[in-house]
DRENDO-1510 file (C-alpha; in Angstrom, 1 decimal, always signed):
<recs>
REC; n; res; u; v; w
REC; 1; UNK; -4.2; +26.8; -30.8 .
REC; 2; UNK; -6.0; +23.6; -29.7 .
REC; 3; UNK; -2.5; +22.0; -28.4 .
REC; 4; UNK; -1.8; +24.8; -26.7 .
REC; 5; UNK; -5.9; +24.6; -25.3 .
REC; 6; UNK; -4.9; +21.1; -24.4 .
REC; 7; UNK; -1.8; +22.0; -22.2 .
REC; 8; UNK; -3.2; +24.6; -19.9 .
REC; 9; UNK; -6.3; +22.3; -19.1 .
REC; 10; UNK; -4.1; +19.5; -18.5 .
REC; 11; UNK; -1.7; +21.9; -16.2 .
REC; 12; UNK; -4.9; +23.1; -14.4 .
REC; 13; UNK; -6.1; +19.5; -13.6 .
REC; 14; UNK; -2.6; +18.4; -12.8 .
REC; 15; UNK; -2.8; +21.1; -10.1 .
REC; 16; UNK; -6.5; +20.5; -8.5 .
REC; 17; UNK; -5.2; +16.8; -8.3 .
REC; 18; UNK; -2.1; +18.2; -5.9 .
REC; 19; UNK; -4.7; +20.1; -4.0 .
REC; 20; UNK; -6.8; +17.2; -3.4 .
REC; 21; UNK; -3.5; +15.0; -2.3 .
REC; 22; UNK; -2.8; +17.7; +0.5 .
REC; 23; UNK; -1.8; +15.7; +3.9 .
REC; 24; UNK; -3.9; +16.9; +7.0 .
REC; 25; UNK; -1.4; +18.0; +9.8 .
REC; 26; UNK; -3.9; +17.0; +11.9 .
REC; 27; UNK; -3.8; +13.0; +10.6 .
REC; 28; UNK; -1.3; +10.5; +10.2 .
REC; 29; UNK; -0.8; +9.5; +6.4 .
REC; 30; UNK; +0.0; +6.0; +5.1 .
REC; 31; UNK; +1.4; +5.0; +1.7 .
REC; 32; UNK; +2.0; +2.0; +0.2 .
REC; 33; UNK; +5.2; +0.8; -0.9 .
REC; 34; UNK; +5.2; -2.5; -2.8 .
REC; 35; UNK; +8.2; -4.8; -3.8 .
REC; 36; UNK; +9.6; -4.7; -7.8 .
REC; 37; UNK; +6.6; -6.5; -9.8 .
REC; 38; UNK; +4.1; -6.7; -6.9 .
REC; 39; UNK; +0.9; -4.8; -6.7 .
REC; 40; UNK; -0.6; -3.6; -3.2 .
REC; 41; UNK; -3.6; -1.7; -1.9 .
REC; 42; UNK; -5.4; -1.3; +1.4 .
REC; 43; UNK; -8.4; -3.2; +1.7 .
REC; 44; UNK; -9.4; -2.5; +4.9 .
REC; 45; UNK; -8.9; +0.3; +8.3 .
REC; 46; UNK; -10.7; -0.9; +11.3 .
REC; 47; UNK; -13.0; -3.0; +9.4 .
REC; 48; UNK; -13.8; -0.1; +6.5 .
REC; 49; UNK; -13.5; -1.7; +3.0 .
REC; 50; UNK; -11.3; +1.0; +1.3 .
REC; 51; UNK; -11.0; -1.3; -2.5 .
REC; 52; UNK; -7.0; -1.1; -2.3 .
REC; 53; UNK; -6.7; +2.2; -2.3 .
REC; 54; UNK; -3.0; +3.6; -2.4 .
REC; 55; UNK; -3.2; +5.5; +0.8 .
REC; 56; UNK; -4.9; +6.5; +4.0 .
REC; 57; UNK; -5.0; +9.4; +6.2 .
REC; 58; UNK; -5.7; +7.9; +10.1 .
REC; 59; UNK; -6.3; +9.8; +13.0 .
REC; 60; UNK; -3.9; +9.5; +15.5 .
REC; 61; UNK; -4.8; +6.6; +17.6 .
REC; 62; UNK; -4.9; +2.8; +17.4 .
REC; 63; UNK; -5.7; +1.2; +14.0 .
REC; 64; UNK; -6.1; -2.4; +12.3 .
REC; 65; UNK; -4.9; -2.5; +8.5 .
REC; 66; UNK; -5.5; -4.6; +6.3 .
REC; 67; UNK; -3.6; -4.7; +3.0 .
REC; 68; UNK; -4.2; -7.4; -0.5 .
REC; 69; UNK; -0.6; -8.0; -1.6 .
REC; 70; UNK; -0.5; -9.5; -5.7 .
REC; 71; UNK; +2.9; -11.4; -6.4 .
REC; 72; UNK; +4.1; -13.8; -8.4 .
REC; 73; UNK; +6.1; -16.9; -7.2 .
REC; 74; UNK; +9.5; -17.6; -9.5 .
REC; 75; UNK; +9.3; -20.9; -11.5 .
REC; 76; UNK; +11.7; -22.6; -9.6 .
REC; 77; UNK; +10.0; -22.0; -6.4 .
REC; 78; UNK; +7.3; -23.9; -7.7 .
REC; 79; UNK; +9.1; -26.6; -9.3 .
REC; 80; UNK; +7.2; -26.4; -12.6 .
REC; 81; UNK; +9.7; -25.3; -15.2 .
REC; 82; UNK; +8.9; -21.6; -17.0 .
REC; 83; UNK; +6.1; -21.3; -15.1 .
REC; 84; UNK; +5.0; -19.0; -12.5 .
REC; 85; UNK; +2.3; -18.8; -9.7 .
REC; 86; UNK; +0.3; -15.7; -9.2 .
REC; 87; UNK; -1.0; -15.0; -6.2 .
REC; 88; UNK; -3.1; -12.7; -3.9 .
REC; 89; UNK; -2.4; -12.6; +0.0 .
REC; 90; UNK; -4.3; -10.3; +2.7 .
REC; 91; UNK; -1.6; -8.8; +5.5 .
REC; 92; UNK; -3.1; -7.9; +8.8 .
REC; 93; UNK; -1.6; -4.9; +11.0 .
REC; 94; UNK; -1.8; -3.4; +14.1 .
REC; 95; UNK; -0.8; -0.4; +15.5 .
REC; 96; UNK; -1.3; +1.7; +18.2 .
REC; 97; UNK; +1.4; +4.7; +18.0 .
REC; 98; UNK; +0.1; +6.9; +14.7 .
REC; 99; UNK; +0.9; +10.3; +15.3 .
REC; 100; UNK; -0.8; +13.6; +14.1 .
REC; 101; UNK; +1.1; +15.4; +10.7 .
REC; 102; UNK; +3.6; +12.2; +11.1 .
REC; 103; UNK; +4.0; +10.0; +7.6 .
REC; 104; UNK; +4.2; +6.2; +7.5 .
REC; 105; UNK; +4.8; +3.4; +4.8 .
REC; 106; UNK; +3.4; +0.3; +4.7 .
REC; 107; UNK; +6.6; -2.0; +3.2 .
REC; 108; UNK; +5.2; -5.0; +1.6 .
REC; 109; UNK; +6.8; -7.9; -0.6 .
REC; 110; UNK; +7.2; -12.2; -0.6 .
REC; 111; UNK; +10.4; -14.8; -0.2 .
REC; 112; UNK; +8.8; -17.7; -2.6 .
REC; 113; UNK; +5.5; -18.3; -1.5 .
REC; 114; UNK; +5.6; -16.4; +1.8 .
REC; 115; UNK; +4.2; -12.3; +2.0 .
REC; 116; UNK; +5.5; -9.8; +4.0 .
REC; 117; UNK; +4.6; -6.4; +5.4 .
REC; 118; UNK; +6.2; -3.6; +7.3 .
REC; 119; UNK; +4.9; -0.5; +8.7 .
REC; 120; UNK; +8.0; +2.5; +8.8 .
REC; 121; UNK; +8.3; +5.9; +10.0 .
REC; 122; UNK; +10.1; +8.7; +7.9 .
REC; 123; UNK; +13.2; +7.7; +9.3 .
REC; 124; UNK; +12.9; +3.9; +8.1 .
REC; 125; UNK; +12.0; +2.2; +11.6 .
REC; 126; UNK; +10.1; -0.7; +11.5 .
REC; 127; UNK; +7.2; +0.0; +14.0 .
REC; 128; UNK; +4.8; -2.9; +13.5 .
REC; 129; UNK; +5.2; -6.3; +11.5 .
REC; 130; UNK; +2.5; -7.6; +9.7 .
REC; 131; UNK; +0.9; -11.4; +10.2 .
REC; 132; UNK; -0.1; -13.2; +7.3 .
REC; 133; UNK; -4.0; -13.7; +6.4 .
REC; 134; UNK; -5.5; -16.0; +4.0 .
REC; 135; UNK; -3.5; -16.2; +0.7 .
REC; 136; UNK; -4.8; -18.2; -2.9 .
REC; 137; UNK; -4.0; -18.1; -6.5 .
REC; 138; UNK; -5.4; -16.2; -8.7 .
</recs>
């Protein structure tokens, strides 16, 4: 009885949680898609701290994002032999086209010690690029 308790409360929350996930046809919706290994969150929209969240929902107009990209840079990028380098970059991006019901991703990963970031459509365009901020070790 209590396994069976224990599924249809977990079904029911797994449910709400879709309801609460539903994308506003009235906003643009950004998710976050991070290189093999790497973790990425927004930190910032228009100057908002968000605390790398995994998505955003914009209204359709200009925005500034800002994302925190944590990679690791390969051993022999570093020179030092077995070991790697972790470290934590923030990517800043502009861009003045979101459109209403329309969904983006934010394409994020590094070449050695270098970050990246790329904002796509649903079709895979690249609409904005990205400029590196400040970037440290962990």
């Amino acid at each position: 009885m209590r396994p069976m308790l224990l599924f249809c409360l977990l079904l029911t929350l797994s449910g709400c949680a879709q309801l609460w996930l539903r994308h506003d046809p009235n906003m643009a919706w950004v998710d976050l898609q991070p290189g093999k290994g790497q973790q990425l969150g927004f930190a910032q929209v228009d100057g908002h701290d968000l605390g790398d969240a995994d998505y955003v929902q914009l209204s359709p107009e200009h925005h500034q994002l800002q994302v925190r990209l944590h990679f690791e840079v390969a051993a022999d990028n570093v020179g030092t032999p077995g070991q790697v380098l972790p470290r934590t970059c923030l990517l800043h991006l502009e861009y003045a086209g979101f459109s209403a019901g329309q969904r983006y991703w934010l394409v994020a990963g590094s070449r050695g010690f270098r970050p990246w970031a790329k904002l796509r459509d649903a079709q895979g365009n690249t609409l904005a690029k990205a400029r590196e901020g400040r970037c440290g070790a962990v």
